[in-house]
ZABA-733817 format. One record per residue: x, y, z of N, C-alpha, C in turn. Coordinates in steps of 0.1 Angstrom, whole numbers, plus 5000, padded with zeros to 4 digits. Example, Ala and Ser with C-alpha at 12.3 -4.5 7.8 and 13.67 -1.06 7.14 Angstrom:
# ZABA-733817
(r (5132 4943 5078) (5123 4955 5078) (5132 4967 5078))
(r (5128 4978 5071) (5137 4989 5071) (5129 5000 5079))
# end
This chain:
# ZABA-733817
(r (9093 9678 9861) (9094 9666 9869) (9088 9654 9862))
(r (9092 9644 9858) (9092 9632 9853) (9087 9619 9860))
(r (9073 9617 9859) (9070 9601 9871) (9075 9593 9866))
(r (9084 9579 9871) (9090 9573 9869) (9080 9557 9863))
(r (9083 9555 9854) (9064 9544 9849) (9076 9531 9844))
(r (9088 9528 9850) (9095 9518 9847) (9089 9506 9864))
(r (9088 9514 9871) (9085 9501 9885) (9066 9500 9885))
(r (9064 9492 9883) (9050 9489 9887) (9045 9495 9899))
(r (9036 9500 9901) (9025 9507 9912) (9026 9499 9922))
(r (9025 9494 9935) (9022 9491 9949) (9008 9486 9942))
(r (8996 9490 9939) (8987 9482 9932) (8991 9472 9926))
(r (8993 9477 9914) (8999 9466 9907) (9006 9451 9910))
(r (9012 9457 9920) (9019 9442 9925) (9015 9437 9936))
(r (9004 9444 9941) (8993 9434 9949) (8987 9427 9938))
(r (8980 9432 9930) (8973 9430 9922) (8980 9414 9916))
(r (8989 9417 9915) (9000 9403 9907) (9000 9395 9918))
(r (9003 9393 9927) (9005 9384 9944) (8990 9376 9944))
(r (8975 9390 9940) (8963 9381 9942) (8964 9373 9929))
(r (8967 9374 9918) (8965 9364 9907) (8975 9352 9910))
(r (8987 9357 9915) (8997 9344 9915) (8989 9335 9926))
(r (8989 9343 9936) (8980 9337 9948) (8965 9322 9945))
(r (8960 9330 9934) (8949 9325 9929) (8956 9309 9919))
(r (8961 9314 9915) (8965 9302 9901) (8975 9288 9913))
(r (8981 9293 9921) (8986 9283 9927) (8980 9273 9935))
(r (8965 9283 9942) (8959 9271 9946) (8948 9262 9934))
(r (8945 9273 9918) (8939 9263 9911) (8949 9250 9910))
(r (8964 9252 9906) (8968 9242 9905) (8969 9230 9915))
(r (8972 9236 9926) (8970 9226 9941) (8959 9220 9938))
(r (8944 9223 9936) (8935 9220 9939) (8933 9208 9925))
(r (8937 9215 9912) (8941 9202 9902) (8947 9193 9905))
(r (8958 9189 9912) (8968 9180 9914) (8959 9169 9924))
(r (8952 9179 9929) (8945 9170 9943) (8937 9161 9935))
(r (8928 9167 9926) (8917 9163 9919) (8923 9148 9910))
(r (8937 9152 9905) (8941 9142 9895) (8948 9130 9903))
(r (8953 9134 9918) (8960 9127 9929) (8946 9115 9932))
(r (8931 9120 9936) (8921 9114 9940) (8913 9107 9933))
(r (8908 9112 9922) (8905 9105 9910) (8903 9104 9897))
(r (8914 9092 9897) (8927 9085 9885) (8916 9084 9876))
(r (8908 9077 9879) (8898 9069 9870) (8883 9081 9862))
(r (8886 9091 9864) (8876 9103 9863) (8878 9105 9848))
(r (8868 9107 9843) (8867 9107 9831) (8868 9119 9824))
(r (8870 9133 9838) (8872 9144 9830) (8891 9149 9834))
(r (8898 9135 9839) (8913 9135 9839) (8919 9141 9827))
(r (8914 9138 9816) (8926 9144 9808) (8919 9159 9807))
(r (8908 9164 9808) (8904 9181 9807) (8911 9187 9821))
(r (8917 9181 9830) (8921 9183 9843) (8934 9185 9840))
(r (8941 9175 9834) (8960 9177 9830) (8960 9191 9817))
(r (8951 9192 9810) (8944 9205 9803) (8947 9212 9810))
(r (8939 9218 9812) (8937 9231 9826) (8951 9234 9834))
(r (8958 9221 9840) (8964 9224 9850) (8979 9226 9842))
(r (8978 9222 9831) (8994 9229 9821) (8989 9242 9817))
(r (8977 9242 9814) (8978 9260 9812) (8977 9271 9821))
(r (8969 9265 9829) (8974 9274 9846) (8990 9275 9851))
(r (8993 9261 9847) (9011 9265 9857) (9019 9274 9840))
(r (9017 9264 9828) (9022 9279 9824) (9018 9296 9823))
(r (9002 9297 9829) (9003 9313 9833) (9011 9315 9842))
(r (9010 9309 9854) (9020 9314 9864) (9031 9317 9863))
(r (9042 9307 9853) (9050 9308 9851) (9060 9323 9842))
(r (9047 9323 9833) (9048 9339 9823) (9046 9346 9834))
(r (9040 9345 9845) (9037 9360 9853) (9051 9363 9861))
(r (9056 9348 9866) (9069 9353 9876) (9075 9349 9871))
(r (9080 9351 9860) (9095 9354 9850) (9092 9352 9836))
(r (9084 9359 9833) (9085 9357 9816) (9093 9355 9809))
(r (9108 9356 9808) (9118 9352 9804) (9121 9338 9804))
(r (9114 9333 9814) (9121 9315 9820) (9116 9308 9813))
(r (9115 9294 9817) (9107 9284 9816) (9106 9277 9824))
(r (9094 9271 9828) (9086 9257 9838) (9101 9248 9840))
(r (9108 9252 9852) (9118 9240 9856) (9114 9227 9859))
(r (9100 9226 9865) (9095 9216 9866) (9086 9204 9854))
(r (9088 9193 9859) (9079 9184 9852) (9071 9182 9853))
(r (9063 9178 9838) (9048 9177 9840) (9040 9169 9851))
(r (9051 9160 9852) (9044 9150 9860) (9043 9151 9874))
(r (9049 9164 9880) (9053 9165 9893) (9040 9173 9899))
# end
């Protein structure tokens, strides 16, 4: 009898829902930060962060794809 190790675990894909879960509100919480304030001197370590968080997310739910969205959005 042969376990089938092609579908990810029921763990595992919680496990992936809490990370996605996590990274979408870092990004919310960036956007808010860059929405409030413009004038903050740590803005550009903030547009930093928040392109490399939306591209983790992005590799997690479809590694194949790419970010349809714009930076600016």
């Amino acid at each position: 009898m042969a376990i089938d190790t092609s579908t990810p675990s029921l763990e595992a894909g919680v496990e992936l829902e809490r990370t996605l879960d996590r990274l979408e509100a870092r990004m919310e919480a960036l956007q808010f930060s860059l929405r409030t304030l413009r004038t903050s001197p740590r803005r550009e370590l903030w547009w930093h962060d928040l392109r490399e968080t939306r591209e983790t997310w992005f590799r997690l739910v479809d590694p194949d794809g790419q970010d349809p969205t714009s930076e600016g959005s």
